[in-house]
N, C-alpha and C positions, 0 to 999 in steps of 0.2 A: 374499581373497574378500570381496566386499561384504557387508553387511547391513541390512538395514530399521532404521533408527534409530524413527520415527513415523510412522502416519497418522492425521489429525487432520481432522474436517471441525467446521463453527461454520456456524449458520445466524441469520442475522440476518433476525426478524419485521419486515413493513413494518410500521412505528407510525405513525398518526395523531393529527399534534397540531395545534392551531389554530393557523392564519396569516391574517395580513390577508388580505384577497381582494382581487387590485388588476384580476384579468384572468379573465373569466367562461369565454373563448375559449382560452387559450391549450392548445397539443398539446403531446405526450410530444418531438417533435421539436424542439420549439422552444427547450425551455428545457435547460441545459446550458454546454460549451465549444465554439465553432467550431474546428473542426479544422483550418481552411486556415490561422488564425495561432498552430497550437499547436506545429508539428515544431521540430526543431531538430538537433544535430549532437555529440556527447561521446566525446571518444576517438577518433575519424573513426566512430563505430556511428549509426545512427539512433536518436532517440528521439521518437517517433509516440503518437497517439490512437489509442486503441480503443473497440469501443461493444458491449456486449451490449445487447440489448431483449427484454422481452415487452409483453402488455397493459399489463400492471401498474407497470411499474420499467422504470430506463434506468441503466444505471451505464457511463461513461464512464472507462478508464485507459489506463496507458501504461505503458512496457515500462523504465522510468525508475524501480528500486525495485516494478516490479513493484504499482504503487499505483496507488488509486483516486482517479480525481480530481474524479468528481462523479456523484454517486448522487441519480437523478429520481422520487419518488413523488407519490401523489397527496395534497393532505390532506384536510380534513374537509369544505373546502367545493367539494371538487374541482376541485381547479386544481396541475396538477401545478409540484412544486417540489425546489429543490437541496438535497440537507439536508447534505451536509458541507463542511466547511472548505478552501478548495485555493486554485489557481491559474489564468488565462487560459490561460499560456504555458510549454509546456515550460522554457524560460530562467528564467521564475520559479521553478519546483520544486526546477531545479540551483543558483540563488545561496542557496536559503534552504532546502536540506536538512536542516538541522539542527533545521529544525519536525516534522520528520517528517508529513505530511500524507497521510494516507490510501495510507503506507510499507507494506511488507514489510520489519521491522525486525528482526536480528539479527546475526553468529551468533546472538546473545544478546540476546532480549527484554529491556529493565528492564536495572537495575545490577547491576554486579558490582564488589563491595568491593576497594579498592584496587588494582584490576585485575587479579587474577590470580587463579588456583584453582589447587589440587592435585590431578591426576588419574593413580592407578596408581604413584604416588610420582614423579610430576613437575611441578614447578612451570611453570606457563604464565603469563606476563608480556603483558597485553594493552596496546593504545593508552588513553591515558587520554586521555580526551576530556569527561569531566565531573567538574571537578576533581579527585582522587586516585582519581575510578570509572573505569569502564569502560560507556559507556552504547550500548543497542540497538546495540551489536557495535565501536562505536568511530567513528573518523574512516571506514576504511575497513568498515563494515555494508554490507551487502546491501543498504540502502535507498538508499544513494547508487554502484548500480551498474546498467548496462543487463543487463537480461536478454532473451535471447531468448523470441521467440512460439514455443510448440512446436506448438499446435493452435488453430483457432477459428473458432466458429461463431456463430450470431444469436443464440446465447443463453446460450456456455461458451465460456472461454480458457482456454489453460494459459500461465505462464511460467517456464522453466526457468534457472538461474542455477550455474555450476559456478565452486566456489570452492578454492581450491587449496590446501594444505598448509602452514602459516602463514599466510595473510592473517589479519591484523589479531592475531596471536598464537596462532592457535586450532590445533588438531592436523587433522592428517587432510581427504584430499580430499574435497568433502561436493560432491554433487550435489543440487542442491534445486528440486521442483518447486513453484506455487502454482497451481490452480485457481479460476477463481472461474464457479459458475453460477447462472444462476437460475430456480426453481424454479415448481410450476403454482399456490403458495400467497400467491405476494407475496413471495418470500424471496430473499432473497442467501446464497450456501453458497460456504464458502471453505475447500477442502480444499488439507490441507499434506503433503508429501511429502517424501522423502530417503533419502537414501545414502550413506555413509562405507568408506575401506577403512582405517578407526584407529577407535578407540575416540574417543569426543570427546564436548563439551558441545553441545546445540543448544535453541533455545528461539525458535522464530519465528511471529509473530503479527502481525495487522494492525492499523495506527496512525493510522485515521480517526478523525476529528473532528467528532460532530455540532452541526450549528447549533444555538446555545441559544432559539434564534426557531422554528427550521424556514422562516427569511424568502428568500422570491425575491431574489436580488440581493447578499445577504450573500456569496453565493461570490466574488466579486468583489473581493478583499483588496487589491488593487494595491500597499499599502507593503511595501518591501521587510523589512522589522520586524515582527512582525505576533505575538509573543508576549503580547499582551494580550489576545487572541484563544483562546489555548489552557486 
């Protein structure tokens, strides 16, 4: 028998903070990822752009980790702009996974000391992937797998991701949904969902990165290196 592990929603306030003004003109459309050189191919599955929009906010992801790859508000001197850290091209997100950029990161949010736990008096032996840890789920994390689109509209996705009984060391089959919508406030809400038929650990959260500028343009990382950034 299944059971409800969490529901978990997070609503992130549009902030305004001052940016150069370089463009008095520019629209909610404008600024962002072009979509026609973002797709790409992993595992033979697709991995595609998506877009919610209202007035207010434009948040752009992909089915790639389930992540955001670029979040449009307006700022102070309105002129709407990218505030977080990503990539042009789906192909970029997959060589440098391990930035985590605006991820759905787990099983396991954050570390886990020498990668294992004790759960019900059994020891669980994870991938160590950050030197003797175990970080945001491992090599194999959720953030570096395609999830499917379950629903989506102008202004709510869902992405759904079914993770199987061991991967990456963990117990139990875990169905996990993420939602992201947006609100009549200016807000982003990113509700977390799941399901196990074991007892298990979970801990999953999102892994954006806000521009320390709030700068147009900054989304634009291109090195494939980019941990100076973070």
């Amino acid at each position: 028998m299944k059971k409800i592990i969490w529901v978990l929603a997070v609503s992130l306030a549009t902030a305004c903070h001052q940016a150069k003004k370089e463009d008095t003109t520019t629209s909610i459309a404008t600024v962002g990822v072009d979509s026609l050189h973002f797709s790409t191919q992993l595992d033979s599955q697709r991995v595609a752009l998506y877009e919610i929009v209202n007035d207010n906010m434009k948040v752009q992801l992909t089915n790639f980790g389930a992540r955001i790859v670029s979040l449009v508000v307006k700022d102070k001197q309105d002129s709407f702009v990218d505030v977080v850290l990503g990539y042009d091209t789906a192909e970029e997100f997959i060589q440098n996974s391990r930035n985590f950029y605006g991820a759905i990161v787990g099983r396991y949010g954050n570390r886990i000391g020498k990668a294992s736990f004790v759960l019900n008096n059994t020891t669980y032996n994870l991938e160590k992937n950050d030197n003797n840890n175990t970080l945001h789920g491992g090599f194999n994390g959720v953030y570096n797998k395609v999830w499917k689109v379950d629903q989506a509209s102008s202004t709510s996705i869902t992405f759904s991701y079914y993770s199987p009984d061991g991967e990456a060391g963990y117990p139990g089959n875990v169905l996990m949904k993420v939602t992201y919508s947006l609100n009549d406030k200016g807000g982003l809400e990113i509700t977390y969902d799941a399901e196990t038929d074991k007892e298990t650990v979970l801990n999953l959260t999102n892994h954006a990165l806000f521009q320390p500028q709030w700068n147009r343009g900054f989304h634009h990382l291109g090195s494939p290196s980019v941990d100076r950034c973070r």
